[in-house]
C-alpha positions as CSV (number, residue, x, y, z in Angstrom):
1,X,0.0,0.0,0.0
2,X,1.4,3.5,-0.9
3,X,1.6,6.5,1.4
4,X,-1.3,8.9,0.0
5,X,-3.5,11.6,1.3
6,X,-6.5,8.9,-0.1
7,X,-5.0,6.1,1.7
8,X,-4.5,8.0,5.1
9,X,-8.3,9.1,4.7
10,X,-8.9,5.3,4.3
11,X,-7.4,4.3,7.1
12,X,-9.1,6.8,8.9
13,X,-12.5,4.3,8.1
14,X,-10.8,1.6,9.9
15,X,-10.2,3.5,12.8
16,X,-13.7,4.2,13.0
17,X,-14.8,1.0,12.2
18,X,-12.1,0.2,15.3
19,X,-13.5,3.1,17.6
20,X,-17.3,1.9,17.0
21,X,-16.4,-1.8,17.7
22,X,-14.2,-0.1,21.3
23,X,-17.6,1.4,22.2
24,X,-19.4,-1.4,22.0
25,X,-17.3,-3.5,23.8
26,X,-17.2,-1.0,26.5
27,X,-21.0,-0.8,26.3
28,X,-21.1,-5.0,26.6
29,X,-18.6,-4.6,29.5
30,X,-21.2,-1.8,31.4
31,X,-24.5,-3.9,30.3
32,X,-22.5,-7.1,32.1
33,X,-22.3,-8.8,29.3
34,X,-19.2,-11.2,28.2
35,X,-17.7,-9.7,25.2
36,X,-17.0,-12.8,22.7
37,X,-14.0,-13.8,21.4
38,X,-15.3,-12.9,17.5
39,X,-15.9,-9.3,18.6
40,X,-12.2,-9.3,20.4
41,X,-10.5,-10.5,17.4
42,X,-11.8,-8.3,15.1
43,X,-11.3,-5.7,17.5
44,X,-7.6,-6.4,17.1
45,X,-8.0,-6.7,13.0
46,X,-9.3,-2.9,13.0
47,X,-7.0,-2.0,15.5
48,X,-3.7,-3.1,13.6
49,X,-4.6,-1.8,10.2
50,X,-3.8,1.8,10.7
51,X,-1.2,0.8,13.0
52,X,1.2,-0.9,10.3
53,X,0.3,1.9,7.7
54,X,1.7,4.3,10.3
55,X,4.7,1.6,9.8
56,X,4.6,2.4,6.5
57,X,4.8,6.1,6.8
58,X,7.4,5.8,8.4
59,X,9.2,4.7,6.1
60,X,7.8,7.2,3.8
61,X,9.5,9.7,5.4
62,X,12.6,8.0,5.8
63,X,13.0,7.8,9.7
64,X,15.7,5.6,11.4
65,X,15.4,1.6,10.9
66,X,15.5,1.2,14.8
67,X,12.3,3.3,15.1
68,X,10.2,1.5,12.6
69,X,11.8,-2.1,14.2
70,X,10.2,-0.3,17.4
71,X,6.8,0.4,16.1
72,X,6.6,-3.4,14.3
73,X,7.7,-5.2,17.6
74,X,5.2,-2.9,19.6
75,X,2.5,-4.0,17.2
76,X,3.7,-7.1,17.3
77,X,4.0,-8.0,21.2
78,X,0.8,-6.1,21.7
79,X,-1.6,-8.1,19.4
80,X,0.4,-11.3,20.8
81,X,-0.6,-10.4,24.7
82,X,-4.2,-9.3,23.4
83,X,-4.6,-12.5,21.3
84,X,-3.4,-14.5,24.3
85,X,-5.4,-13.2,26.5
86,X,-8.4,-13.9,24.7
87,X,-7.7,-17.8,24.0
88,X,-6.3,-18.4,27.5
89,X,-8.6,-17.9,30.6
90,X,-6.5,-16.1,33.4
91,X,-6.4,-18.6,36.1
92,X,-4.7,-19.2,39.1
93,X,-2.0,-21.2,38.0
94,X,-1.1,-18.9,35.3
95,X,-1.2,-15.4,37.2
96,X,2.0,-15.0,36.7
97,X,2.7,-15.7,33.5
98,X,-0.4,-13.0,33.0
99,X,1.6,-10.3,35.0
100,X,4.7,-11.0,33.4
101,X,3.1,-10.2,30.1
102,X,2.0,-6.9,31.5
103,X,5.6,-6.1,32.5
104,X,6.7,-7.2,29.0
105,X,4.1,-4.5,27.6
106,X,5.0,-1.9,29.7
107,X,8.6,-2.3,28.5
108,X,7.8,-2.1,25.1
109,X,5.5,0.8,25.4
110,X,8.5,2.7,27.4
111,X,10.8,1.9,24.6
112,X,8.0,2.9,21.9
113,X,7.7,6.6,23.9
114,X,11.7,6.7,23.8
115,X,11.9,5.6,19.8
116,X,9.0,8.2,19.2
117,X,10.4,10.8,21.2
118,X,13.2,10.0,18.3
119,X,11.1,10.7,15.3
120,X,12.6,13.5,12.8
121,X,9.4,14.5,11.5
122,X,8.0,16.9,13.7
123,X,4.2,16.0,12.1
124,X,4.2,12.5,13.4
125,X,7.0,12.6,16.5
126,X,4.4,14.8,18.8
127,X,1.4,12.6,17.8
128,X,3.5,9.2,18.3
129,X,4.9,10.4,21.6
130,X,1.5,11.3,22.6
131,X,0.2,7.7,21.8
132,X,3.1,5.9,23.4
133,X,2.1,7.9,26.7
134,X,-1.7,7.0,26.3
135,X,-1.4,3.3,25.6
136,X,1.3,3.2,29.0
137,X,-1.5,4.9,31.1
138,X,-4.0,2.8,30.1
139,X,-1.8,-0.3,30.4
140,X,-0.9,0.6,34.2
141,X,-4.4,1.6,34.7
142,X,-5.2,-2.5,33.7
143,X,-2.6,-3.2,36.0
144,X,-3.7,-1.6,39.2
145,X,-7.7,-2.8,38.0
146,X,-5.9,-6.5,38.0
147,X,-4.4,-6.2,41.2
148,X,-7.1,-4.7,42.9
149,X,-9.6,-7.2,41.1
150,X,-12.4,-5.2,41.1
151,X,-15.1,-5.6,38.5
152,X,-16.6,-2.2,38.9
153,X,-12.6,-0.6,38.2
154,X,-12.5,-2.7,35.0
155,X,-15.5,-1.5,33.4
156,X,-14.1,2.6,34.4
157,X,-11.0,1.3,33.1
158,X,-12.1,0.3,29.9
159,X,-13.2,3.7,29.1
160,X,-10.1,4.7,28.7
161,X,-9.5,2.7,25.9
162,X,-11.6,5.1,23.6
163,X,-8.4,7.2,24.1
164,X,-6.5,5.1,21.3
165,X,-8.6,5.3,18.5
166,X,-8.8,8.9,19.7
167,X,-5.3,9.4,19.1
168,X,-5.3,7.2,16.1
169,X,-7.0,10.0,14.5
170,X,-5.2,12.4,15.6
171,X,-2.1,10.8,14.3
172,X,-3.7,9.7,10.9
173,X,-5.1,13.2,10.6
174,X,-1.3,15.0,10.8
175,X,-0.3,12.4,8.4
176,X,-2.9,13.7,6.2
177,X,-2.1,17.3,6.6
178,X,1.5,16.5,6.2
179,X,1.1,14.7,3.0
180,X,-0.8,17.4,1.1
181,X,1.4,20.0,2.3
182,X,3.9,18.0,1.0
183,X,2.2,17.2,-2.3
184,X,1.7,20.9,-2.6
185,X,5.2,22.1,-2.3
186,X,6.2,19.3,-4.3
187,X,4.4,20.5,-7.5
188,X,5.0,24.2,-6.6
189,X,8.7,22.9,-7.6
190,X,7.4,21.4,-10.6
């Protein structure tokens, strides 16, 4: 897929096909109702599609290979812990293997605000940083729910999570902006 102003606008869709199906799920959560394992899937299907075009973006505009290696194993390690956690049931005996997977995240995440901190593009660094900072409040906010283990703090906790398509768009929207600055000065040249 090519970096265009069309394609940024299409993923732009996704993310709101990925907000709408975070609302819902955060609705199910508030009604008491299980969310299923189809609906968590596919929320991680929406959710990674505008995540590796922001791969490709990156490498659009050329940034450093360690950053983008940053942003694929933070995709990566992130859908892997999601995915697991919605094929394995936490249970006692694996508690910890469920709280090391937290700390793994929260490394990750760290090192995803440090690369993006990194960014030379001043359109997508601020935006990136910003994410980074969001997803590691969120992801210690699950933390202290889980530790606490109280039902009522997981449902406020989960409304947090609208803050990452939030941001998405955000993100996708400077991208946007960026790219028909840049197509503009590029035919000015012409």
């Amino acid at each position: 897929m090519m970096v265009t102003v069309k394609n940024t606008y299409y993923m732009m869709a996704v993310n709101l096909l990925y907000t709408i199906s975070v609302i819902s799920s955060i609705a199910l959560r508030f009604n008491n109702i299980r969310v299923g394992k189809i609906h968590l899937v596919s929320n991680e299907i929406v959710y990674i599609i505008p995540l590796t075009y922001l791969v490709l973006v990156l490498k659009y505009l050329k940034e450093d290979t360690s950053i983008i290696t940053t942003c694929k194993i933070f995709i990566g390690v992130d859908v892997f812990i999601s995915l697991y956690f919605v094929v394995v049931k936490i249970t006692a005996k694996n508690i910890s293997l469920y709280y090391l997977l937290f700390l793994l995240s929260i490394i990750v995440v760290i090192i995803f605000i440090i690369q993006s901190a990194r960014i030379q593009n001043k359109w997508l660094a601020y935006p990136m940083f910003t994410y980074g900072l969001a997803f590691l409040f969120i992801t210690l906010l699950q933390l202290v729910a889980s530790i606490i283990y109280s039902s009522m703090m997981f449902k406020y906790v989960s409304l947090t999570e609208v803050f990452i398509p939030g941001i998405t768009f955000y993100i996708l929207f400077k991208v946007a902006k960026y790219l028909a600055i840049d197509k503009g000065l590029n035919e000015q040249m012409i």
